[in-house]
C-alpha positions as CSV (number, residue, x, y, z in Angstrom):
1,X,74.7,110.4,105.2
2,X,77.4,108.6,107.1
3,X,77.0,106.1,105.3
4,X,77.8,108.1,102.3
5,X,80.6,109.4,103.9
6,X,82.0,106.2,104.9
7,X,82.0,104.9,101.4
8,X,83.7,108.1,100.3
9,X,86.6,107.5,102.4
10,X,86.6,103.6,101.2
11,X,86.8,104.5,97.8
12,X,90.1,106.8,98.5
13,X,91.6,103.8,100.8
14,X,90.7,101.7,97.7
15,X,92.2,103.4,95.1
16,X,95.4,104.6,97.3
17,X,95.9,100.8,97.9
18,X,95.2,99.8,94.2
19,X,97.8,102.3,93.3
20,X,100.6,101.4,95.9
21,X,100.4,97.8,94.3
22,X,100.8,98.7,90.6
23,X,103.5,101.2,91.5
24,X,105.8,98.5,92.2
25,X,105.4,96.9,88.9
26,X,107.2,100.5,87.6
27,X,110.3,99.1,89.0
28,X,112.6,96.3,87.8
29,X,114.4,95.7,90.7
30,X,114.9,95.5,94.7
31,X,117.8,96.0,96.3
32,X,118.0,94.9,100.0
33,X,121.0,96.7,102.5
34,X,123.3,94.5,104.1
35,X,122.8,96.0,107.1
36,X,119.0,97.3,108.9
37,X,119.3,100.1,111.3
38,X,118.2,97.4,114.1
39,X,121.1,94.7,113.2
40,X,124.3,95.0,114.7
41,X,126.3,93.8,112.1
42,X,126.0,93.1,108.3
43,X,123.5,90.2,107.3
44,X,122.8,89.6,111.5
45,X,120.9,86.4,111.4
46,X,120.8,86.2,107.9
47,X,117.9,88.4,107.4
48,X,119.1,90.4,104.2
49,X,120.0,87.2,102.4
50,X,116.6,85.7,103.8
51,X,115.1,88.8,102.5
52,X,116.7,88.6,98.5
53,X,115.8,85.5,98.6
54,X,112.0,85.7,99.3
55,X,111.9,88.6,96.4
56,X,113.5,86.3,94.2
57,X,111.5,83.2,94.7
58,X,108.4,85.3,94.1
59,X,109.1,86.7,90.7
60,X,111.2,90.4,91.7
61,X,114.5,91.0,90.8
62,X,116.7,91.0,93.7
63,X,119.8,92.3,94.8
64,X,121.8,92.4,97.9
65,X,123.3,96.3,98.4
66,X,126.9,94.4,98.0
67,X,125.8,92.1,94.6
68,X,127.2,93.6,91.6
69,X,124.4,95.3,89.6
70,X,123.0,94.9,86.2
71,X,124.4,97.5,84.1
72,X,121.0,99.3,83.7
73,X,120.4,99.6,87.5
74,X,124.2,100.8,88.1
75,X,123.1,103.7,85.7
76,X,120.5,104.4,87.3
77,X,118.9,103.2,90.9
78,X,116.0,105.0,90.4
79,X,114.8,101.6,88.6
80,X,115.1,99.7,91.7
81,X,112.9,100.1,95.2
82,X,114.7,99.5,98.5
83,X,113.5,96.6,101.0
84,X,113.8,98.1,104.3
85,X,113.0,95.9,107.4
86,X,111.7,97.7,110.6
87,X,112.0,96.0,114.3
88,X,108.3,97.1,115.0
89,X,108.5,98.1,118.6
90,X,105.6,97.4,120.9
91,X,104.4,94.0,123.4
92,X,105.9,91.8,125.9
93,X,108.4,89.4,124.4
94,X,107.3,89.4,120.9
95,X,109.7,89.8,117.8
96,X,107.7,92.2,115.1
97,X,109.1,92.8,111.5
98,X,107.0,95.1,108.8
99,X,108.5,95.2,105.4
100,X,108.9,98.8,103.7
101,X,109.5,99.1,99.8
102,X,110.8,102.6,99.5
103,X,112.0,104.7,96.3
104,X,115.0,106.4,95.1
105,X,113.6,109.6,96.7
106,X,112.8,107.6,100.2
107,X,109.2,107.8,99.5
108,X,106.8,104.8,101.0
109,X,105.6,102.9,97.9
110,X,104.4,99.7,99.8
111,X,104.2,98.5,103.0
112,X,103.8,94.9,104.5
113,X,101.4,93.6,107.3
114,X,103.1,93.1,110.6
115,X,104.8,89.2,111.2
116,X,104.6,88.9,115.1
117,X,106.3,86.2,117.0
118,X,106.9,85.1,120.7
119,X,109.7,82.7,119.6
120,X,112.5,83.5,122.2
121,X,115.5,82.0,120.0
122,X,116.5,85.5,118.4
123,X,117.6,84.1,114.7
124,X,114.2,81.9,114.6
125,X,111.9,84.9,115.9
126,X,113.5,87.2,113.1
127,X,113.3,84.4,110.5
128,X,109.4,83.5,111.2
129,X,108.4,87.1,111.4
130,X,109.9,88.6,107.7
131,X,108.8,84.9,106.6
132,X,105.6,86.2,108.0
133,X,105.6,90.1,107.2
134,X,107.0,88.6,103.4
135,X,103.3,87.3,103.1
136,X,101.9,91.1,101.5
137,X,104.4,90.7,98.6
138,X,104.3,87.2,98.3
139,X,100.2,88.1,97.3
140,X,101.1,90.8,94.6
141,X,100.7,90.2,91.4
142,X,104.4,91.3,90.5
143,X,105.0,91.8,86.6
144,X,107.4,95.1,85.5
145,X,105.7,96.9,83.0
146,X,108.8,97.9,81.3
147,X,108.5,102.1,82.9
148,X,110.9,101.7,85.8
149,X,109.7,105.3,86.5
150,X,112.2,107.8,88.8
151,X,109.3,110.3,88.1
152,X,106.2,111.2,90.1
153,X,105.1,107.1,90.9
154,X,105.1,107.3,94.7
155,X,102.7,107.7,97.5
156,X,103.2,111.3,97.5
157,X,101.7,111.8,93.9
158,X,98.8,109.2,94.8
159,X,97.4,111.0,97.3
160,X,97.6,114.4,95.0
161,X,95.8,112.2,92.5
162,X,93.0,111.1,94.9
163,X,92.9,114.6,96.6
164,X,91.6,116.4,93.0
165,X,89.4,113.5,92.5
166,X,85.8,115.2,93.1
167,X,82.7,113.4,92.6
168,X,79.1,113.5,93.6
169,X,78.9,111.4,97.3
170,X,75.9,109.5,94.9
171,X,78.0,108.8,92.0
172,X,80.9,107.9,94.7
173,X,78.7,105.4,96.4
174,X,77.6,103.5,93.1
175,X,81.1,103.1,91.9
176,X,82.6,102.2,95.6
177,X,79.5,99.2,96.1
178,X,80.8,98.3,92.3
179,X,84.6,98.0,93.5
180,X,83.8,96.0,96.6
181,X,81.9,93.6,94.4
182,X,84.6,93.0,91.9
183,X,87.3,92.9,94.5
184,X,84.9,90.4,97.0
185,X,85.7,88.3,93.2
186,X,88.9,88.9,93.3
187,X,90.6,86.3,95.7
188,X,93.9,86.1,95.5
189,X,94.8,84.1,98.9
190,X,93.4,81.2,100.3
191,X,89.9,81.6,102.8
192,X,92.5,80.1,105.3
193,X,96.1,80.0,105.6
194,X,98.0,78.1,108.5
195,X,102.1,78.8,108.9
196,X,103.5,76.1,111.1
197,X,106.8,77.1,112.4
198,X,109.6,75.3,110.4
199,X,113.6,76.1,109.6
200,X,112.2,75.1,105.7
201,X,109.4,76.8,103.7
202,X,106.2,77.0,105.5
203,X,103.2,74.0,105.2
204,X,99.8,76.1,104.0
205,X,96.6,74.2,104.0
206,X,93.6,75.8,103.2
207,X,89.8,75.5,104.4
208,X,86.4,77.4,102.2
209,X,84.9,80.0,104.7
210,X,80.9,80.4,104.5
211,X,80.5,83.7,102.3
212,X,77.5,83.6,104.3
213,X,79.3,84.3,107.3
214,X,78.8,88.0,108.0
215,X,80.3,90.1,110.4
216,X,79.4,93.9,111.2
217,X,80.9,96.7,112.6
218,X,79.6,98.7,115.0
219,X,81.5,102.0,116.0
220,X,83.0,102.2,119.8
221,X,85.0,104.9,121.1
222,X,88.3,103.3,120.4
223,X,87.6,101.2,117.4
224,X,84.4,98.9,116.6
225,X,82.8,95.9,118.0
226,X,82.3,92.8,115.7
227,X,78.8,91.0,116.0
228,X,77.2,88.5,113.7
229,X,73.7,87.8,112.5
230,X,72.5,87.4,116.1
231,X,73.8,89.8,116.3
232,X,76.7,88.6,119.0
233,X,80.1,90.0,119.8
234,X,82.8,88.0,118.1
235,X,85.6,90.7,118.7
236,X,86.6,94.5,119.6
237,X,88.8,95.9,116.6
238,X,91.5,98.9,118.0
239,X,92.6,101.7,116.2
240,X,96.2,100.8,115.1
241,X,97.0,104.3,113.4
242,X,96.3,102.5,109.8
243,X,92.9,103.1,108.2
244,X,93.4,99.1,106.5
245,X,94.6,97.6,109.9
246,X,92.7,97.2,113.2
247,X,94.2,95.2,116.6
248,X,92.3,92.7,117.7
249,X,91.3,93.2,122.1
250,X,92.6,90.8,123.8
251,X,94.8,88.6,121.1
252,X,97.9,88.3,119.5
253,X,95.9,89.6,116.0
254,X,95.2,91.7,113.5
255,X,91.9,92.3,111.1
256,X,93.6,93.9,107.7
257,X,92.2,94.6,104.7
258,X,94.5,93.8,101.1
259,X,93.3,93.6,97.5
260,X,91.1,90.6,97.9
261,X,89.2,91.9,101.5
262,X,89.1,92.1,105.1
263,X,91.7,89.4,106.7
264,X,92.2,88.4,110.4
265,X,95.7,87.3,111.0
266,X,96.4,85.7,114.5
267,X,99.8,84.2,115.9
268,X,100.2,82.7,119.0
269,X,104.0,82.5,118.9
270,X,104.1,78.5,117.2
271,X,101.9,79.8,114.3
272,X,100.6,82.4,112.0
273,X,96.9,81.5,111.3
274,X,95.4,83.6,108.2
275,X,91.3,83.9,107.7
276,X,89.2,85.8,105.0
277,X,86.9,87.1,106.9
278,X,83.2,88.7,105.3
279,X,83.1,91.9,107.3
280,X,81.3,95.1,106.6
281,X,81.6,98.3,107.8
């Protein structure tokens, strides 16, 4: 039965996920403030021009809040979401940045994994961590469908879509297993990614992972504990507050789950190390 139930909730997280990613192909544009609510003046360490500039390099239409604006898009901003960066508060001498893309009505539409960083120089910290956060929409599959709706396409209207969704918990389990089958097919990242710390773009190497490899979760009162075939503990996994996000005891990491699976994201302040990882619940 838990099992069952478990599934369940997979398939919402699933879906809600799915959604949140082709919800940003309803818009045309982003438009990035000059100024976040953590800066202390306008472009402070060149973040918000670091930040049009990642969007742009990866396919989206970008625009600082200053640019001029294409004539469709200064009729109406509703065609445009708004990249907000948050100074994630939390640890000892670490710089966090999480990427928010929010809607004309300031409602969530997508939201980025967490770039950490122990990097003491202020401008390099803040650099390396949206360089780092960046890495969620730098994944997407961006392509505007031509809809550029300012109707009911937001995380609000998602979760009233899965909420009237009612199926059988058998019928609900065949199409969940289904789903994690085509999406275990669908890789979109490297197995494993390594960011060395750089002023220029980052140096990515990747390295095939043993699909064999699996890890299980085993529920403790805080979060799970990871064992292998053994079985033997590899980690303890912490509730962050996310259901598709997990802190890792004991390490500067992070076990997430995106479109292609279950990630586990590690930086040790000189480096951002990115695994697939085969891990079942």
């Amino acid at each position: 039965m838990n099992r069952i139930l478990f599934f369940i909730a997979f398939s919402f997280i699933f879906q809600f996920g799915t959604y949140a990613q082709d919800a940003i192909n309803n818009y045309k544009y982003i438009i990035v403030p000059t100024q976040y609510d953590f800066q202390k003046s306008e472009d402070q360490y060149q973040l918000n021009s670091l930040t049009k500039f990642l969007f742009n390099k990866h396919g989206y239409q970008a625009y600082l809040q200053s640019d001029e604006f294409p004539s469709d898009l200064g009729a109406d901003n509703c065609m445009a979401l708004k990249a907000i960066l948050k100074d994630v508060k939390g640890g000892f001498l670490v710089t966090k940045i999480q990427i928010d893309l929010v809607d004309c009505k300031n409602n969530t539409v997508a939201t980025s994994v967490i770039g950490i960083t122990k990097i003491k120089n202020y401008k390099k910290a803040y650099t390396k961590a949206t360089r780092d956060a960046f890495i969620t929409y730098q994944d997407f599959d961006y392509k505007y469908n031509g809809s550029s709706e300012s109707k009911t396409t937001n995380v609000e209207a998602v979760k009233e879509k899965a909420a009237e969704t009612k199926v059988d918990s058998k019928e609900t389990l065949e199409v969940v297993e289904s789903e994690i089958k085509a999406a275990d097919e669908k890789v979109k990242i490297p197995d494993e990614i390594e960011i060395i710390e750089e002023e220029e773009e980052p140096v990515i190497t990747s390295e095939v992972v043993d699909k064999k490899d699996i890890l299980y979760a085993q529920p403790i009162d805080n979060g799970f504990q990871i064992v292998d075939t053994e079985p033997k503990k590899v980690m303890m996994l912490l509730y962050s507050g996310s259901p598709d996000m997990y802190i890792v005891q004991g390490k500067d990491a992070v076990v997430y789950r995106n479109e292609s699976g279950w990630v586990y994201a590690e930086n040790d302040g000189n480096r951002l190390r990115v695994k697939k990882i085969n891990l079942k619940f």
